[in-house]
Each structure stands twice: as C-alpha cells, then as structure tokens.
C-alpha positions as CSV (number, residue, x, y, z in Angstrom):
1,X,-1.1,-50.3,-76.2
2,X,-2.7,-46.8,-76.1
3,X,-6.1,-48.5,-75.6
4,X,-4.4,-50.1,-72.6
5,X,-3.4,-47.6,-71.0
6,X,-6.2,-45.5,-70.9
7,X,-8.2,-48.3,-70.0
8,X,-6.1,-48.4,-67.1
9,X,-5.7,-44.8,-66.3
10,X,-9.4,-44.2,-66.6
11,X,-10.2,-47.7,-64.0
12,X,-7.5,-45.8,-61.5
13,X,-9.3,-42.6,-61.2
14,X,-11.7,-43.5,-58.6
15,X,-8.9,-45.3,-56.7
16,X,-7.0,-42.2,-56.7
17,X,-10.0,-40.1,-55.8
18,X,-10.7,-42.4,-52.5
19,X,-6.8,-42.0,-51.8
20,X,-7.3,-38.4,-52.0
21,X,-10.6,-38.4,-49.7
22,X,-9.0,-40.2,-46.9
23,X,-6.2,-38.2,-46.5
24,X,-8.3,-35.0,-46.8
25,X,-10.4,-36.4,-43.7
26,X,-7.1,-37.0,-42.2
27,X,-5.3,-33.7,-42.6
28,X,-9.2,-31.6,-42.2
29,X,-9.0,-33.6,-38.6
30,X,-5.3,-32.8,-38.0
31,X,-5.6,-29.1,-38.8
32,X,-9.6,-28.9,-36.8
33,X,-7.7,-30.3,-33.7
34,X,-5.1,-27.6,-33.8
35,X,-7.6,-24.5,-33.6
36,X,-9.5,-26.2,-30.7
37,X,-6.4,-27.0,-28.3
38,X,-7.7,-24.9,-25.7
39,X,-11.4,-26.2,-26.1
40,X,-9.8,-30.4,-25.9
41,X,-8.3,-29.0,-22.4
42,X,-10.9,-27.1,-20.7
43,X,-13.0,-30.3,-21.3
44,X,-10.6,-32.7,-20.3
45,X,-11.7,-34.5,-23.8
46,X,-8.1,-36.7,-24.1
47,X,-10.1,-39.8,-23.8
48,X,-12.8,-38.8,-26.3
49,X,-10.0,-37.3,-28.9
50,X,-8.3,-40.9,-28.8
51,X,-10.7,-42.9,-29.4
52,X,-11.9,-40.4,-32.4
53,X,-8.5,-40.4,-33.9
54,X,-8.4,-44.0,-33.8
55,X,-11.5,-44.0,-35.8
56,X,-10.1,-41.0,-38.1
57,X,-7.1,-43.7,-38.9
58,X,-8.7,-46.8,-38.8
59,X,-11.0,-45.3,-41.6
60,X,-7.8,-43.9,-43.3
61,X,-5.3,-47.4,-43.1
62,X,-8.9,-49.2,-44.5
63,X,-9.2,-47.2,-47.7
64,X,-5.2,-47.2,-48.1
65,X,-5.5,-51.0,-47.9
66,X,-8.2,-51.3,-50.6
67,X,-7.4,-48.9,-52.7
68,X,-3.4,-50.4,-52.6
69,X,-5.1,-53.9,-53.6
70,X,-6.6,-52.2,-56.3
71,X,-3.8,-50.4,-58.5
72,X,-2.2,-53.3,-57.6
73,X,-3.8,-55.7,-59.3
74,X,-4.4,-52.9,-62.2
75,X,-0.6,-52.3,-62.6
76,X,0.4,-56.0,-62.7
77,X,-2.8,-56.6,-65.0
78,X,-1.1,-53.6,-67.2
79,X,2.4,-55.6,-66.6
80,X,1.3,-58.6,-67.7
81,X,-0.6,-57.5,-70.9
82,X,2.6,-55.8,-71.8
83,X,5.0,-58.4,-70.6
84,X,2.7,-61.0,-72.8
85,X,2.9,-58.6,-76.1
86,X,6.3,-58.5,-76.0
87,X,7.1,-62.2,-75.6
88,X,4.5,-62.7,-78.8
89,X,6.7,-60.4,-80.8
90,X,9.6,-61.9,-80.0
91,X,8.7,-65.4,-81.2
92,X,6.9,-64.4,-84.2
93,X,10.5,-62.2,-85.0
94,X,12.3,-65.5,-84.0
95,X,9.9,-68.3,-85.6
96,X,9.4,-66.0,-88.8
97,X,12.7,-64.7,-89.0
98,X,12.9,-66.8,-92.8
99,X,9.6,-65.6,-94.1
100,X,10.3,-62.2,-93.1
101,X,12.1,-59.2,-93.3
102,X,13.3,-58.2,-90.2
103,X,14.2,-54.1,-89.9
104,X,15.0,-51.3,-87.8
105,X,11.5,-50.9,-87.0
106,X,11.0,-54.0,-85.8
107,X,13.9,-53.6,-83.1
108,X,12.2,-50.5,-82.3
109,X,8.5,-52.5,-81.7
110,X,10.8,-54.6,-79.4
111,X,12.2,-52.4,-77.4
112,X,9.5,-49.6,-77.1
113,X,7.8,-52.9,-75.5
114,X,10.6,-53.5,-73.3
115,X,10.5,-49.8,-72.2
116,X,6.8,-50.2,-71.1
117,X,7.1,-53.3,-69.7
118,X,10.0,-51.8,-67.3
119,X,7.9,-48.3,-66.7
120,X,5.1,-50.6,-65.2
121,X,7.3,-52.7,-63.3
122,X,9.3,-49.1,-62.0
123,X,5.2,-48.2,-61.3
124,X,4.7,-50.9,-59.2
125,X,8.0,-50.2,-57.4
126,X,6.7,-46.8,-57.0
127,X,3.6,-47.8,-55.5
128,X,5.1,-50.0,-53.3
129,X,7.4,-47.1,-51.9
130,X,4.7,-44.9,-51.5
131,X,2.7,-47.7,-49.1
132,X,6.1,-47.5,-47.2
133,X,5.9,-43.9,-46.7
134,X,2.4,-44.4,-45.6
135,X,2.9,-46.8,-43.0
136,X,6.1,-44.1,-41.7
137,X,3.4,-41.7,-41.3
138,X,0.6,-43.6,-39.8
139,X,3.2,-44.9,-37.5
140,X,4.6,-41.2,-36.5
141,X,0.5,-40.0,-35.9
142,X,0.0,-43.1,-33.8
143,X,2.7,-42.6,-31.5
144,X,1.2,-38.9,-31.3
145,X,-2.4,-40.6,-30.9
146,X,-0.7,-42.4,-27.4
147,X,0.6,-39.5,-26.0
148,X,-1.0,-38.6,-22.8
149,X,-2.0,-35.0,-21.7
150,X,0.7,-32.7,-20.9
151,X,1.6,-32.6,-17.2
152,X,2.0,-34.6,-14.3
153,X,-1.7,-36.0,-12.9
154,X,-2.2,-34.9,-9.3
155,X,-4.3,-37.0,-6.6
156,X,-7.8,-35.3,-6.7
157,X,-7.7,-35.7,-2.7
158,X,-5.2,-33.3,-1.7
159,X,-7.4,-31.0,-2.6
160,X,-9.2,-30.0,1.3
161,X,-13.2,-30.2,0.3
162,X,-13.1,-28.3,3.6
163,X,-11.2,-25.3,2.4
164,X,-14.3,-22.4,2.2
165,X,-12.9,-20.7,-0.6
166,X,-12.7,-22.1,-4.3
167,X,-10.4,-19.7,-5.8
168,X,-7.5,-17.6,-3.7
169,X,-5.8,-15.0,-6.0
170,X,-2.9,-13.5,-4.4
171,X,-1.1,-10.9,-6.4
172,X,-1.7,-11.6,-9.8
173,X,0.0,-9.8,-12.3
174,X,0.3,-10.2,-15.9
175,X,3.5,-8.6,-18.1
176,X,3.0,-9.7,-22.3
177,X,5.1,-8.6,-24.5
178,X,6.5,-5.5,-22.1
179,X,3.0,-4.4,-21.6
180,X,1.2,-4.5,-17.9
181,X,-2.0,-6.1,-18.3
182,X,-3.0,-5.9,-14.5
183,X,-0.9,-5.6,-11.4
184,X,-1.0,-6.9,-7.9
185,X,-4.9,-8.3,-8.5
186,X,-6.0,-10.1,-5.4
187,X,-9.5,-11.7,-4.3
188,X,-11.3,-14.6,-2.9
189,X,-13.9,-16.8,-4.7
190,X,-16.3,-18.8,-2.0
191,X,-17.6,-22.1,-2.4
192,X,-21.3,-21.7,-3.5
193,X,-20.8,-18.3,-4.8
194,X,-21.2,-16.3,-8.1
195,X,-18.1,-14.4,-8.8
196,X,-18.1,-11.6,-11.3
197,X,-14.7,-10.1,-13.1
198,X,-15.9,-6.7,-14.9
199,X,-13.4,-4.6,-16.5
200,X,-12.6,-2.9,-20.1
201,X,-10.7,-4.4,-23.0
202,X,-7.4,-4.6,-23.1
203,X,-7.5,-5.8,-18.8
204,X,-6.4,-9.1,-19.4
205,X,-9.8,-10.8,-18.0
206,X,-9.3,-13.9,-20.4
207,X,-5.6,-14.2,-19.4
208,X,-6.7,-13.7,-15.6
209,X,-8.8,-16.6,-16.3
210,X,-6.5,-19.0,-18.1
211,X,-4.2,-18.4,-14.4
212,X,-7.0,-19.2,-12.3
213,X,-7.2,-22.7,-14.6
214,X,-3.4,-23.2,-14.4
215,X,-3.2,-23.1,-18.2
216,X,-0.7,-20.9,-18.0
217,X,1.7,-19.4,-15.2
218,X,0.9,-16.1,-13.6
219,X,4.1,-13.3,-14.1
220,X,3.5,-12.9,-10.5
221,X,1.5,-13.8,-7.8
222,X,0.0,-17.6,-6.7
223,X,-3.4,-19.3,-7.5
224,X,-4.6,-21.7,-4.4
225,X,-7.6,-24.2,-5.6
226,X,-9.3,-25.1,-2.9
227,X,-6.1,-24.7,-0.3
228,X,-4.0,-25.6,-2.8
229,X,-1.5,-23.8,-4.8
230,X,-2.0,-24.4,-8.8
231,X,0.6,-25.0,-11.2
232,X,-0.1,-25.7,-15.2
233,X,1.0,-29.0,-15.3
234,X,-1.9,-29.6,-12.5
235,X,-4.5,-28.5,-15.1
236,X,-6.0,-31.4,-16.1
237,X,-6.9,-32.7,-12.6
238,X,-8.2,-29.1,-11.4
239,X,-10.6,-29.1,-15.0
240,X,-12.3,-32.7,-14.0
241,X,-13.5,-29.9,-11.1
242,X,-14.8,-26.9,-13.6
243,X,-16.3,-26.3,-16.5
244,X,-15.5,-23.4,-19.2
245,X,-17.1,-22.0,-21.5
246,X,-14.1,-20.1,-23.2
247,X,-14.8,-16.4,-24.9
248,X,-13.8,-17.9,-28.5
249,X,-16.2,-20.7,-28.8
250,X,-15.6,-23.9,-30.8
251,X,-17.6,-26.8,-32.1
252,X,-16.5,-29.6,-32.9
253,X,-17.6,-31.4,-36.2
254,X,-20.2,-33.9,-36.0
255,X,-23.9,-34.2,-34.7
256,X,-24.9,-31.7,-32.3
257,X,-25.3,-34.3,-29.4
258,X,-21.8,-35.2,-30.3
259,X,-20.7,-31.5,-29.6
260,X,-23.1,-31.1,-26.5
261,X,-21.4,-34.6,-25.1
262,X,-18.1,-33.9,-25.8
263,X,-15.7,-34.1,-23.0
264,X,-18.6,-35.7,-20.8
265,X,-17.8,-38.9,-19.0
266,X,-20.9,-39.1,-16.7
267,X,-23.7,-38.6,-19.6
268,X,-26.7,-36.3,-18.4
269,X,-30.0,-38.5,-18.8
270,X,-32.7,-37.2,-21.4
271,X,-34.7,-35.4,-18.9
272,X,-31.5,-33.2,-18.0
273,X,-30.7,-33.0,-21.8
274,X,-34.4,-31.5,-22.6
275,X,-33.8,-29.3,-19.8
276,X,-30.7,-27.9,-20.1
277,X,-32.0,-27.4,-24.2
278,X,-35.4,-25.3,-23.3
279,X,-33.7,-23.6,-20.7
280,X,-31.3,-22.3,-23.4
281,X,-34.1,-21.7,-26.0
282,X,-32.1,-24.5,-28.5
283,X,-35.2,-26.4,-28.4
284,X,-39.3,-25.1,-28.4
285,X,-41.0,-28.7,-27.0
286,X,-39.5,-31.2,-25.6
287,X,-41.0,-34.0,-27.8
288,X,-38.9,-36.8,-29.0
289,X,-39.7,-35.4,-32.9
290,X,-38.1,-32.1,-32.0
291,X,-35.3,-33.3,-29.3
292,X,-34.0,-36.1,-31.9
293,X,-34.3,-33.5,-34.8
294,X,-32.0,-30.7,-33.4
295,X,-29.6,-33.2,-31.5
296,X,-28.9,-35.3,-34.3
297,X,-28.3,-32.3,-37.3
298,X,-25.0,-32.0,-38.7
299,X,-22.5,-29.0,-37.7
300,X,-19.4,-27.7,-39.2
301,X,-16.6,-26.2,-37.0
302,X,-17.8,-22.8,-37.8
303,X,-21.3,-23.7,-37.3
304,X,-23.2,-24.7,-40.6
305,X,-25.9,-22.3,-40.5
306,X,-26.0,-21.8,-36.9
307,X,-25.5,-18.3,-35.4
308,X,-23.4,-17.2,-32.9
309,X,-25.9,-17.1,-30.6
310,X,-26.8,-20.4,-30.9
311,X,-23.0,-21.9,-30.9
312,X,-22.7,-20.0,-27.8
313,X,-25.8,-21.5,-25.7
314,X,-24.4,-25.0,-27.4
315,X,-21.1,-24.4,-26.0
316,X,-22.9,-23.6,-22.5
317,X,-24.9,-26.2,-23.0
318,X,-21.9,-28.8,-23.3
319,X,-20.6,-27.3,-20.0
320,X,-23.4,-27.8,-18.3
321,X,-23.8,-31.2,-19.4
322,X,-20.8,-32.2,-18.0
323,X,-22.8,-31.4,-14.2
324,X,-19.4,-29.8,-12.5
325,X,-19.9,-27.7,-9.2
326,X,-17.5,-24.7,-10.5
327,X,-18.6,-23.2,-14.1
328,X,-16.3,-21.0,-15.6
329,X,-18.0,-18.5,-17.9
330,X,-15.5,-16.2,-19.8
331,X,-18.2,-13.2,-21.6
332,X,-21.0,-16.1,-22.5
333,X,-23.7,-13.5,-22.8
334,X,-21.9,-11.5,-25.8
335,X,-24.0,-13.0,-28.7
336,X,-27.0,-13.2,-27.0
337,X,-29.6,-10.9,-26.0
338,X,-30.0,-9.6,-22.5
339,X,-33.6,-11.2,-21.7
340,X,-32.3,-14.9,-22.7
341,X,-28.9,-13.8,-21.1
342,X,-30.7,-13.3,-17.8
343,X,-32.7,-16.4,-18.4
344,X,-29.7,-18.6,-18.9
345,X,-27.1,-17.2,-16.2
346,X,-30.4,-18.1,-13.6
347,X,-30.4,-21.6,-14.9
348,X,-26.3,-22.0,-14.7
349,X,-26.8,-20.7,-10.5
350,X,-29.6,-22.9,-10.3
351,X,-27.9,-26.0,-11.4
352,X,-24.2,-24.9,-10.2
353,X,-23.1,-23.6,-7.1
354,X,-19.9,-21.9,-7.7
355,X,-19.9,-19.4,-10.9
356,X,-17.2,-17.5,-11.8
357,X,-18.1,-15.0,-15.0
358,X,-16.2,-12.0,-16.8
359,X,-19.5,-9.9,-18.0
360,X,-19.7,-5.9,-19.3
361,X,-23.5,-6.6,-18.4
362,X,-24.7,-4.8,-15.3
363,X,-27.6,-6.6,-14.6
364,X,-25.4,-10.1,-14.7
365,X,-23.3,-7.9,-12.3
366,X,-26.3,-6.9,-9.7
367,X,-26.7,-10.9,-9.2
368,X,-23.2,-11.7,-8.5
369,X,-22.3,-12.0,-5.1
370,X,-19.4,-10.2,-5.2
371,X,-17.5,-8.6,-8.4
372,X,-13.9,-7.4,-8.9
373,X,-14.1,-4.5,-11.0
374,X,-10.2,-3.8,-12.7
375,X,-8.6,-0.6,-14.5
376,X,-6.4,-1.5,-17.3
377,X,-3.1,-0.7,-16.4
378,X,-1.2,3.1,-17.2
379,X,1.6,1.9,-19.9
C-alpha cells in the first residue's frame, strides 16, 4: 500500500505542475491587464484584448481538461487497487476462517483498508468539487471577457470634418485632492497643426491631457472635438481619431510586432513598418534578416532587456502604426536623446498632421506652431 501510493503521488506531480502553469498564465494575464488599463484605451485594443483572453482561456480550460482526465483515472486506478485488496482479504478471512486464527489485527488490516478505500473515494469527490469551482470561475472571467468598453458608442459623423479647429479648451481647470492643478486654461488646437503644452511639474499637463481625451471629466471648463463637446463615456469613438503615446509607457508581452500592432485594425504594410523602424533608429538596414530578427524577439512587460529608450520609440512606433491624423504625445522625448528626439518628432509631422505634445525641450518647442506655456498654480 505505501508502494501504491507513492507510485501514485509521484505519477500526479507533473499533473499538478501543468495545473499550476495554467493558472499562473491566467492570473500573470489578469494582473498584466490591470497595470495597462489606460494603454488597452488609448488604443482602442477591446477587440484585440478579447480575442487574446479567449486564447489565454481556451489554453487554460485545455490543460484543466487533460490534466482532470488524468488524476482521474490515477485516483480511480488507486480506488480500485485498494478496493480489490480489500475484497481479497475479506474472502481469504471468510474462506480460511477454519484454518486460521482470526485476531484483532486482522480486523484492523480490514478496516485500515476500508479507511483507504473511502479516503480515495472522498479524493475523487474532492477532485470533482474542485472541477466545479473551476468551471464557476471560468464562467465569471467569461462573462467579464464579453463585456464591452465602458461608455455609450457615439456616431463618428457628428463630428463636423469642417470644424477648423481639432481641440477647443474652454476653461479648464483641475481641483485633486483640494489642490489647484491649473485654473481657467483656455486654447485652440488647429487642424494640421503642432501644438505644444510646456510647463513645470506638478501643472497637471498629463491630467490636461487625459480631459482633452475625455478619459476623465474636467472640474471645470468644456472640451469640443472637432465642434463637438466631449464627455468620457465618448472616449472610445474620439480615440479611433488619435493616437497616444502616454508618459508611463507599457508593453505588452509578446513579440515585438505584436506590441508595435497592438490596437491596430488597418495594418501598416512592410514598407511603412521598415520605415517607421529606421526612422526611430529600432532597426540599422532594412533587410528581411534584420526586420524579421528585431520584430519577432520576445518582450516582457518591463521590457526584457530593452531600455527605456527603446520601449519609448516602440510605444511611438505602435502609435504611428495605427496611421491616425491627431497624435497625442504626452513627454515622448524624456528617454531619448535630443538629436534622435529631433529626428523622430520630424518624422511624427511628416506623417501626421495634427500633433499635440507636452515637452520641457525647447527646440521641440521652436517647431511647434503654437505652445501654451502654464504656471503651476499658488496653493
């Protein structure tokens, strides 16, 4: 019986192991997803996250179905060893009951086996409880996978393609946690222009941004998009407009194509890929050696090896990629050196016509068409 069971116990730990591996893929998702919330809504990636949770669970209920099938058929294997032991000592007890001496030991044999027999049998019941709770969670993260995006979808036409001006801030103000961030901010960003928002730490030029996105709603003032005024639940339909490149930048893990791609629904054809790349300085040549080599290598959420620089021109990169007329660029610059800086924001005006950019850099600031230079607020 010991030889049993650590027979079985040693034939279950890779079945545990592959249990433990697929849930660790499911909850490493789970938690990556939560520290990129703002990156999956800037890109309008609700599409692309579906279909890659689907894949997450798929890939989860798969092993939980082998690996079930598996201790399984171990634990009624183990039941049935036991189950058989104990019905041979019972008729040799019963059919040698007159050639032997039957004692207290013997009950004991019995019903040690009856005890063992019962564990497994409770084991299976176990097991079968546990694929219950499974299936309670699998249903609760796929009734979270069908969710659509928060807020209402707008009709893309009400927005006047006529209206001269992109951007209309009217008296922006921002109050957090009792503290004045800016006050009574008000300017005009025109179609086809490069729009520059310098001012110190502490202004508020991220928050300024996330109003001008409707992620979030101003303390005071009004946003108009193109003639129209912009509320947070019209977010999603404003961002199939603009791309952002957000100050905190986030990749997503995977293949670097799959990080330049995400969130793009109208895929850039090689020629624009090798350009946007050597534009950037992410690529030296653009052979098909070198191209496939740096698209195709494997990145962790933090990077894997890449430095900030380089996340930040791959974040860029994945904005451009998705070929929007309005490019938000909240301090893109800040990891990268001013020569390649320069380079890149010529590339970005070359390829889109409407820029908006927070920058400390004065030269970025001498090719912007107009700047709005804000004071942080007295307390």
């Amino acid at each position: 019986m010991v030889f049993l069971a650590l027979s079985i116990a040693l034939r279950s730990q890779h079945i545990h192991a592959d249990i433990m591996n697929a849930q660790n893929l499911v909850y490493a998702y789970n938690v990556e997803r939560l520290s990129m919330t703002l990156d999956i809504r800037v890109n309008n990636a609700y599409k692309r996250e579906i279909a890659t949770r689907t894949k997450t669970l798929d890939h989860y209920v798969k092993i939980i179905r082998i690996t079930n099938k598996k201790m399984g058929l171990l634990l009624s294997l183990q039941a049935a060893i036991v189950g058989a032991l104990l019905a041979g000592s019972v008729l040799v007890l019963v059919f040698y009951k007159d050639s032997s001496h039957i004692g207290t030991g013997d009950f004991i044999m019995i019903v040690g086996y009856i005890s063992m027999l019962t564990f497994q049998l409770r084991t299976v019941a176990g097991a079968c409880i546990d694929i219950q709770r499974q299936i309670v969670y699998l249903k609760k993260i796929l009734e979270y996978t069908r969710e659509f995006p928060e807020g209402s979808d707008v009709n893309l036409n009400q927005f006047n393609s006529e209206y001269d001006y992109i951007f209309d801030a009217r008296n922006l103000s921002a109050f957090v946690d009792g503290r004045t961030l800016f006050n009574n901010v008000n300017f005009k960003v025109k179609e086809g222009d490069m729009f520059a928002l310098s001012a110190p730490s502490g202004f508020g030029k991220s928050t300024m941004l996330g109003y001008l996105l409707g992620l979030e709603s101003p303390s005071e003032g009004e946003v108009y998009f193109k003639g129209v005024r912009i509320e947070p639940d019209m977010s999603s339909s404003l961002l199939e407009y603009v791309a952002v490149v957000p100050q905190k930048t986030v990749l997503v893990q995977g293949t670097i194509r799959e990080n330049i791609l995400y969130g793009t629904d109208d895929m850039p054809s090689k020629i624009e890929i090798i350009d946007i790349l050597m534009s950037l300085e992410l690529i030296t040549d653009c052979t098909d050696e070198t191209l496939n080599s740096f698209l195709e290598r494997d990145v962790t959420q933090q990077g894997g090896g890449l430095s900030g620089g380089e996340i930040q021109r791959i974040c860029i990169a994945r904005a451009l990629a998705r070929k929007t007329k309005v490019i938000v660029l909240d301090e893109p610059t800040a990891s990268i050196g001013e020569e390649l800086a320069m380079k890149i924001i010529r590339h970005i005006r070359k390829h889109c016509p409407t820029i908006i950019i927070t920058t400390h850099n004065p030269r970025i600031l001498s090719m912007s068409d107009h700047f709005y230079e804000g004071k942080v607020a007295e307390r």
